[in-house]
N, C-alpha and C positions, 0 to 999 in steps of 0.2 A: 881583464885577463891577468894582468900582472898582480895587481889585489890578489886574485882569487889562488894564483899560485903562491903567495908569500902567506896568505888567507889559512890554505893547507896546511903551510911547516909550520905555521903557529899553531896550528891544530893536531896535526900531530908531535908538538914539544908537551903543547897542553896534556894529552892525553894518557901521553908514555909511549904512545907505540913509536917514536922514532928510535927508541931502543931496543927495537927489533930488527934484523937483516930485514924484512920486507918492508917495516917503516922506512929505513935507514933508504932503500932502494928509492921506495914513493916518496920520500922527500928530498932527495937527488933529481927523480925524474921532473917534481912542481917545481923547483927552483931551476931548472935549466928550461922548463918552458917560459915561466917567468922573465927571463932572461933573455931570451930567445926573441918573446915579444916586445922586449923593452929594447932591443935594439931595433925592433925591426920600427918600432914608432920612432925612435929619434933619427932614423935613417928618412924614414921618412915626410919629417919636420923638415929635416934638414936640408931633401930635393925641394919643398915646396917654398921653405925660404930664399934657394936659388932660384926657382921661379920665376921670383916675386920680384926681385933686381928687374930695376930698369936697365937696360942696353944704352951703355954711351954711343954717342954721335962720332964718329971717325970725321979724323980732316978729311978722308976720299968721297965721303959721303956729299959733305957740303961742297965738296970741292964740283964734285958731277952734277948737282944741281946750279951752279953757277956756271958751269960750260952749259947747258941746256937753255941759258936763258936769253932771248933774243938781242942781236947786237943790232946798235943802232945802226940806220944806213946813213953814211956820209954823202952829201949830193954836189 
């Protein structure tokens, strides 16, 4: 998708018609979907990289598993 929009303004530089108001329009309109989509991929890297993080171990964490664990009986 991002290709295909930067794909157009090259296509329309090539041609000439970007030296047209309707060129000039359609290659505003392909380069802000281009645009559009290219953030919406890095946005979306970006949640699955946070994802991807392991979750560190809290002191409370270990700490509640070590209150759970049976005390010896004194006799």
């Amino acid at each position: 998708m991002i290709l295909g929009g930067i794909g157009t303004a090259v296509w329309l530089f090539a041609t000439g018609q970007a030296g047209t108001v309707d060129g000039l329009f359609l290659l505003l309109t392909a380069l802000l979907i281009a645009l559009a989509f290219a953030l919406y991929v890095m946005f979306m890297i970006r949640r699955a990289m946070e994802a991807a993080k392991p979750v560190p171990q809290t002191a409370k964490a270990s700490a509640g598993a070590a209150a759970k664990a049976p005390a010896a009986v004194q006799g």
